[in-house]
N, C-alpha and C positions, 0 to 999 in steps of 0.2 A: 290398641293404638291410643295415644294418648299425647292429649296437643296444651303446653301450661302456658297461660299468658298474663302478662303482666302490667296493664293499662296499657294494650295497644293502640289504640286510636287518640294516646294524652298527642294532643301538638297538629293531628288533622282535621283536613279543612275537611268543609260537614261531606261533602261526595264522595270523599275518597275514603270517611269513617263507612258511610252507607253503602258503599263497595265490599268492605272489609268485614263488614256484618253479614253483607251476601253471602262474601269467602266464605265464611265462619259453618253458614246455616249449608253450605253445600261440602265443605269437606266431615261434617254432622250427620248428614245423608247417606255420608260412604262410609260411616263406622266410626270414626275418628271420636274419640271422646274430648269436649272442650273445657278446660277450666281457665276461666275468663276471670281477672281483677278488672272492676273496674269501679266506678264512680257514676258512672253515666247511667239513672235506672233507667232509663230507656232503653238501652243495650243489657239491662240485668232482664227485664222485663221478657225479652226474647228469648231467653233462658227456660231450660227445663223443669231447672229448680236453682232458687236463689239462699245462699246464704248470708245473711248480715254480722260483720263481727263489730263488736263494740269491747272500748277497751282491751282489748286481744282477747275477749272471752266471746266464742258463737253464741249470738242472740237470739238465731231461726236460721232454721234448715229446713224449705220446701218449696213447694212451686211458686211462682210467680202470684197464679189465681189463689190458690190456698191461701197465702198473704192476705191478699184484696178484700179475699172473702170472710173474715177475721172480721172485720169493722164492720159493723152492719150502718146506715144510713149513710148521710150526705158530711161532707167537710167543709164546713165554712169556715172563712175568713173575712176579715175586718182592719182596716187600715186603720189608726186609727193615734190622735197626739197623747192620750190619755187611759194606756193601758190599762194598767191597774185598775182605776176604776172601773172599766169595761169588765177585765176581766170580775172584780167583788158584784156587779149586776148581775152580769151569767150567773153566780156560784147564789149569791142571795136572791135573784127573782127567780131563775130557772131550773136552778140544781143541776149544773152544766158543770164540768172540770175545764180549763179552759188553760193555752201553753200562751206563753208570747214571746216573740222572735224579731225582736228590732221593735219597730211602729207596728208590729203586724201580732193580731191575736188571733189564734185557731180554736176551734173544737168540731168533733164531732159526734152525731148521737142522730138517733132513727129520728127524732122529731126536730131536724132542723130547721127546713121547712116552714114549721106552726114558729118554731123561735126566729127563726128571719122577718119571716112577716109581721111580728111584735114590734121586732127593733126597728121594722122599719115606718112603722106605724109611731110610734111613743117615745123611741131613744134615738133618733138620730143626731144628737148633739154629742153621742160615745164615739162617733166613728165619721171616716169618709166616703171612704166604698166596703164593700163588701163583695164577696164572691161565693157558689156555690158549686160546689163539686162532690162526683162518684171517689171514696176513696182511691188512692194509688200505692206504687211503692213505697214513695216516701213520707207517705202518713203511717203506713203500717210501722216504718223507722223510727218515725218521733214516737208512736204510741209505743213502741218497745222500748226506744234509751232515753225518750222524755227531749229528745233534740233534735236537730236538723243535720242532713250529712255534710260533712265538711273537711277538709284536707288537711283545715290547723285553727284550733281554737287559738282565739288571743284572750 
């Protein structure tokens, strides 16, 4: 048995998508095999095994955790008028690879941590806020296509 879906929850309001997820995990239960398109990693996340296409070519095929567990340490980010040079600091004090997406620069690496604490210590004229986090899905995405997930580049 075998169930193909195709962004079903585009257009619903959040209880009736978290309904739908229910649905999902109980006809799951009974055999039913699901293949879910979506956009929404939270609803990939639930999944058994996730896979990402980029450019029409598959970029990963596997669990959800497996993803996760791929990045080792913490994902920061950094808000920030003055990317570029944030970013040439990372790469010139810290030896950090570092993405940016709009005002906002990312990296991740096991010693985030000890580099948060620097920047916040000595460089805070690079940034406004900053944030810390366990990688997710959509970090494993950037670190794969080098971007963010989105429905239509301009």
């Amino acid at each position: 048995k075998l169930l193909l879906l195709d962004e079903p929850s585009t257009g619903l309001d959040p209880l009736v998508r978290k309904e739908l997820m229910g649905f999902l995990r109980g006809i799951r239960r009974g055999g039913v095999t699901v293949v879910l398109v979506t956009h929404h990693l939270d609803e990939a996340q639930a999944c058994d095994r996730v896979g990402f296409v980029d450019g029409g070519k598959l970029a990963a095929l596997t669990s959800p955790a497996a993803m996760v567990a791929e990045l080792s340490g913490m994902v920061c980010t950094l808000q920030t008028a003055q990317p570029q040079e944030l970013i040439d600091l990372l790469k010139q004090k810290y030896q950090l690879s570092a993405q940016q997406f709009g005002g906002e620069v990312r990296f991740h690496d096991t010693a985030a941590e000890k580099v948060v604490g620097e920047l916040l210590q000595s460089e805070r004229r690079y940034f406004d806020s900053l944030s810390v986090a366990k990688p997710n899905l959509e970090d494993f995405f950037i670190e794969k296509t080098g971007r963010r997930m989105c429905l239509a580049e301009v």
